[in-house]
C-alpha positions in Angstrom: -24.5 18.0 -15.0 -28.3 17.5 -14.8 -29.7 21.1 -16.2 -32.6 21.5 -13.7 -30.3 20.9 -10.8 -26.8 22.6 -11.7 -26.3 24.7 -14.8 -22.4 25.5 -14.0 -19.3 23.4 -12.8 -16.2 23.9 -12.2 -13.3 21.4 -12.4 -9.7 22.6 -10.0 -6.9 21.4 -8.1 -7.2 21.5 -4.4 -3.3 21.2 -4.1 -2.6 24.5 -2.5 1.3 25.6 -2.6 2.2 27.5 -0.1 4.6 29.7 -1.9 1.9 31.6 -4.0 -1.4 33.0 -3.4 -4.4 30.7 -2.4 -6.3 29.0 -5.1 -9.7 31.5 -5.7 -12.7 28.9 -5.2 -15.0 29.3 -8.3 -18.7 30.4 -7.9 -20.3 27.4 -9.6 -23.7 25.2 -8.6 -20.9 22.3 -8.5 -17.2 21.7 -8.6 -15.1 18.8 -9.2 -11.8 18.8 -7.1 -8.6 16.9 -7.7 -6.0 16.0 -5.1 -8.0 17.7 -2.5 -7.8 15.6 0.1 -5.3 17.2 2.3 -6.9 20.7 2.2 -10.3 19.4 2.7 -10.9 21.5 5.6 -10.1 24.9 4.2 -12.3 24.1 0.8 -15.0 23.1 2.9 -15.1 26.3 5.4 -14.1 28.4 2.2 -17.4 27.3 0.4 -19.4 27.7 3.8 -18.3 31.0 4.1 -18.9 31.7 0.4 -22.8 31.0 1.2 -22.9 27.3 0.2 -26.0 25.6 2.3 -24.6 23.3 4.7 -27.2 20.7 3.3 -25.5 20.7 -0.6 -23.8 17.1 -1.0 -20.4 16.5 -0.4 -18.7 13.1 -1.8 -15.2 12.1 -1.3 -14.2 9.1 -3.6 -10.2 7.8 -3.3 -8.6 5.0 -5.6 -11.5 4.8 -7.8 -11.4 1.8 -9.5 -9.2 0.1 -7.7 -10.2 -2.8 -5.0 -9.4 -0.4 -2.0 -11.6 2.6 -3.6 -13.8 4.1 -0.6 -16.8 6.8 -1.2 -17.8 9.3 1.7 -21.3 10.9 0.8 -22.2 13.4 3.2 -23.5 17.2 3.2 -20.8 19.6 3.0 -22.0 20.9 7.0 -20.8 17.2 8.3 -18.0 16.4 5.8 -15.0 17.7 8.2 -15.6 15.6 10.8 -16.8 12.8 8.4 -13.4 13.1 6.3 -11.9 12.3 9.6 -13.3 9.4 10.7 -13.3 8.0 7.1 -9.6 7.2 6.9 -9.4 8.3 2.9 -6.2 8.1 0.9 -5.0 9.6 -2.0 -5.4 10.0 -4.6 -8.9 11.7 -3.7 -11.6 12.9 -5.9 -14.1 15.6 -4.5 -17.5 16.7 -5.8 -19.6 19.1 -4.3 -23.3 20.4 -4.9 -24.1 17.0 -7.4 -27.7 16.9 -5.5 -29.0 14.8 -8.0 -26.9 12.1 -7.8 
């Protein structure tokens, strides 16, 4: 992380099993999230509703590395209709409030 832009980050699954209690979404400048493609939606209205701007950056990034590897980079107000339209696959990397970068 870049100190004058974010001082904490958080690194968590987005898989969310139905069977137990919802993951609690940390309260860090950034967060990393693995395999959170599929619950997207709920992450995204979960951080908006935890006071998140709507202008902090939102990238998507799936089969990094590989020769099919796509990157959204949006703001996290437009990134549920943007995850739509962008046809991602897993496996799906998220990062959230990276504003530097």
């Amino acid at each position: 992380s870049h100190r004058t832009h974010t001082r904490s980050i958080s690194f968590w699954s987005g898989y969310w099993d139905k069977e137990i209690d919802p993951v609690t979404i940390p309260n860090t400048d950034a967060q990393i999230i693995f395999m959170g493609l599929s619950e997207a939606p709920q992450i995204i209205k979960k951080l908006l509703e935890m006071g998140k701007p709507a202008n902090t950056k939102f990238i998507a990034a799936s089969n990094l590395g590989r020769e099919n590897e796509k990157i959204l980079i949006t703001d996290l107000g437009s990134a549920e209709s943007e995850l739509a339209s962008a046809k991602l696959e897993n496996p799906t990397l998220i990062a959230i409030g990276l504003d530097h970068l």
